[in-house]
C-alpha positions as CSV (number, residue, x, y, z in Angstrom):
1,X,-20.9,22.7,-7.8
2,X,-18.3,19.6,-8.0
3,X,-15.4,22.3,-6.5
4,X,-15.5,21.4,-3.1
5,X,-16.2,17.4,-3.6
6,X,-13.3,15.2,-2.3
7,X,-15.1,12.1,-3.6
8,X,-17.7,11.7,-6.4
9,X,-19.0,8.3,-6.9
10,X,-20.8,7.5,-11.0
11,X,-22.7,4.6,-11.2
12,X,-24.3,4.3,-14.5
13,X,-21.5,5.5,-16.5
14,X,-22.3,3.7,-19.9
15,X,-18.5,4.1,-20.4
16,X,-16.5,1.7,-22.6
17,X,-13.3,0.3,-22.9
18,X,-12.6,2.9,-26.2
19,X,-13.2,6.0,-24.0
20,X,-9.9,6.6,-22.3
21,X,-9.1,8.7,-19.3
22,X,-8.2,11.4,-21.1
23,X,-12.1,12.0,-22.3
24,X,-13.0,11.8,-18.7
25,X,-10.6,13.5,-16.2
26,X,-11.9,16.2,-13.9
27,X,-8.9,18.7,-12.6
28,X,-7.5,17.9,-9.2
29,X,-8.7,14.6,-9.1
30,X,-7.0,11.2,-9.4
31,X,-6.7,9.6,-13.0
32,X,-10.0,7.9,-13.2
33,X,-8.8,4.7,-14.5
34,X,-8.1,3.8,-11.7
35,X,-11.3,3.8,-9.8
36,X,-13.2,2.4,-13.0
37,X,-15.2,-0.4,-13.9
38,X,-16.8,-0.5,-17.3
39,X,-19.4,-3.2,-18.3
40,X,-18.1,-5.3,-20.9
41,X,-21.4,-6.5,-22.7
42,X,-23.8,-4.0,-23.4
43,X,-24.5,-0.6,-23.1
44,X,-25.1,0.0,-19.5
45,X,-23.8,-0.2,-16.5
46,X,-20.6,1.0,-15.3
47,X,-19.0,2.9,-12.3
48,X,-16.2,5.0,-11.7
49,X,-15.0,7.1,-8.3
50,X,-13.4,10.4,-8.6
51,X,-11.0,11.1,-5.6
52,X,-9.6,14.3,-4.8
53,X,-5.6,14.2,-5.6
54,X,-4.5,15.3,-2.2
55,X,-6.0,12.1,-0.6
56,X,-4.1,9.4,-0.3
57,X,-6.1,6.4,-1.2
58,X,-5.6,3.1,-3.0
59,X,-8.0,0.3,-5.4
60,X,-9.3,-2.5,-2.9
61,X,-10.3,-4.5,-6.2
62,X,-10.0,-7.8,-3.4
63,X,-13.4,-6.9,-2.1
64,X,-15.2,-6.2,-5.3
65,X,-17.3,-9.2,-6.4
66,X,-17.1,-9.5,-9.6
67,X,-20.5,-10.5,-10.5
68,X,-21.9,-6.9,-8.9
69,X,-21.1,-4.4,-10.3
70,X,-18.5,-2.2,-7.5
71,X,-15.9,-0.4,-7.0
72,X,-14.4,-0.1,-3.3
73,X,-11.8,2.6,-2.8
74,X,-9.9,2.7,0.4
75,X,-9.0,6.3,1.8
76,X,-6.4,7.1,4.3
77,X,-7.1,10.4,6.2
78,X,-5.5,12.7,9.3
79,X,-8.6,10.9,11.6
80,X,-8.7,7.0,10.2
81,X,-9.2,4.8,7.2
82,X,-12.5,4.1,5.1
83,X,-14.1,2.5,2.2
84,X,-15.6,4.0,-0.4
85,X,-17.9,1.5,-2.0
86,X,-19.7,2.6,-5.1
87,X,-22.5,0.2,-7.1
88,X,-24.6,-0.9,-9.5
89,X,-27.6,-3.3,-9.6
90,X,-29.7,-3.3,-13.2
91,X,-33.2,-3.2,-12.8
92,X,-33.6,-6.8,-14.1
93,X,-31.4,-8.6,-12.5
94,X,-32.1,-11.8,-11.1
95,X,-33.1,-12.3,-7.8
96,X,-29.6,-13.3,-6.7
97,X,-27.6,-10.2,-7.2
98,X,-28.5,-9.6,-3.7
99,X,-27.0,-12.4,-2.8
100,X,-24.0,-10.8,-4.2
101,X,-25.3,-7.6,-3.2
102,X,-24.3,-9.7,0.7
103,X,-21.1,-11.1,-0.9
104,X,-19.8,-7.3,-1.1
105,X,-21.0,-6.6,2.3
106,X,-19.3,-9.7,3.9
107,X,-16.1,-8.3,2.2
108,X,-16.4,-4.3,3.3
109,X,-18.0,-5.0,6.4
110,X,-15.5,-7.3,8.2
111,X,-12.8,-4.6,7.6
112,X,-11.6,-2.7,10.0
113,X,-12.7,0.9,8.6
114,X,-15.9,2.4,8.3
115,X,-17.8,2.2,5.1
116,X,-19.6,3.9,3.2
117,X,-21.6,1.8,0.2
118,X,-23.5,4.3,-2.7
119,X,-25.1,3.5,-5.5
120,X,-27.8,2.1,-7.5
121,X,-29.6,-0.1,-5.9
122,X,-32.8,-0.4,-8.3
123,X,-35.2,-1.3,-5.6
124,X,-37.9,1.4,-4.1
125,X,-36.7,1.5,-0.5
126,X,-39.5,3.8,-0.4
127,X,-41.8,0.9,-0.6
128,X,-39.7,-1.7,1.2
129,X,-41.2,-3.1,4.6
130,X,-39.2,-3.5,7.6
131,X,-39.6,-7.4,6.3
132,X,-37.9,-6.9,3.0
133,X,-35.6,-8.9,2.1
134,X,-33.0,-5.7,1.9
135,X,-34.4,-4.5,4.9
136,X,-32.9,-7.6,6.6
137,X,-29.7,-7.3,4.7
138,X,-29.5,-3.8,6.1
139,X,-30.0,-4.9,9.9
140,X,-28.0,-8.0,9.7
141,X,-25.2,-6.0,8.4
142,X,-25.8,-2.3,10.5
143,X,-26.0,-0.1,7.9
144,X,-28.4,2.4,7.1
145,X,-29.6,4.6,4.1
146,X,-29.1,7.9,5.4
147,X,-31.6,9.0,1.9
148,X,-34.6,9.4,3.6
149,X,-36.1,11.5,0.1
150,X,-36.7,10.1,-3.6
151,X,-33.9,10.0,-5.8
152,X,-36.0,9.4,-9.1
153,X,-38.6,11.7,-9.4
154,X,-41.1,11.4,-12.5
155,X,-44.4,13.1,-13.9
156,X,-46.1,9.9,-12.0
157,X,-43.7,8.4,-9.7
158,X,-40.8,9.0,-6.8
159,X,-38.6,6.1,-5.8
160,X,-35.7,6.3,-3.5
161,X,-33.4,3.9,-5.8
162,X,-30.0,5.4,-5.0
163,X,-29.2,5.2,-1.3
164,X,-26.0,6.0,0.3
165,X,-25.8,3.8,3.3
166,X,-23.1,4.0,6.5
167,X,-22.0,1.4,8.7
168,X,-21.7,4.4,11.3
169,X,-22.3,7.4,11.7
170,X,-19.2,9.4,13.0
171,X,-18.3,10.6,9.2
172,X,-21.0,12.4,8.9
């Protein structure tokens, strides 16, 4: 199913520091070590971007914040440049990771490329009102979740917690 994928984006990868590239490398792909962030303190966490081998692309670690946890990969093609942000925000964090949830934006946003940010945002955008507080985030910054469907589907529930959202919309 993964065949045809240029760019596959983890979050949640649980991966460690002892679990070397070696354990995780997919055929035709850049070494993954290189678009890789493990969480250094307990079991969780963790992303890591897969990017087709025949793209030219490069680590923009300078606009990762370091206390959310991302990885932005920059990718060079035949029609312009973009980011490829990928994310994670734990279910109990505190109230001000989307304040640095906004720190990453300031820094992707303000580039020159278009962006696209995925993740795991671990808020029901399902249930968020035009008044949220990432609602506003989303207009302040012009980006939009182009996940319109739930993403986490239960026996009782279905939230949309993983959005993929674009600061345009020409790459689609």
């Amino acid at each position: 199913e993964l065949g045809e994928c240029d760019v596959i984006c983890v979050s949640e990868t649980k991966l460690k520091a002892n679990v070397g590239s070696t354990d995780s490398v997919m055929p035709n792909f850049y070494n993954p070590d290189l678009f890789r962030k493990d969480r250094s303190t307990d079991g969780g966490g963790g992303i890591l971007i897969y990017v087709r081998d025949s793209l030219h692309c490069k680590r923009r670690s300078d606009l990762e914040i370091a206390e959310l946890e991302s990885v932005c990969v920059e990718i060079t093609t035949k029609t312009g440049r973009f980011l490829v942000v990928c994310f994670y925000r734990p279910p109990n964090a505190p109230v001000t990771s989307l304040d640095h949830f906004e720190n990453l934006l300031d820094n992707v946003i303000d580039t020159d490329k278009n962006v696209i940010l995925l993740g795991d945002l671990n808020i029901d955008l399902l249930k968020a009102s035009p008044t949220s507080r990432i609602s506003r985030i989303c207009e302040r910054y012009g980006i939009e979740n182009v996940v319109k469907e739930p993403t986490r589907i239960t026996s009782s529930t279905a939230t949309l917690l993983d959005p993929i959202y674009m600061n345009t919309l020409s790459l689609l």
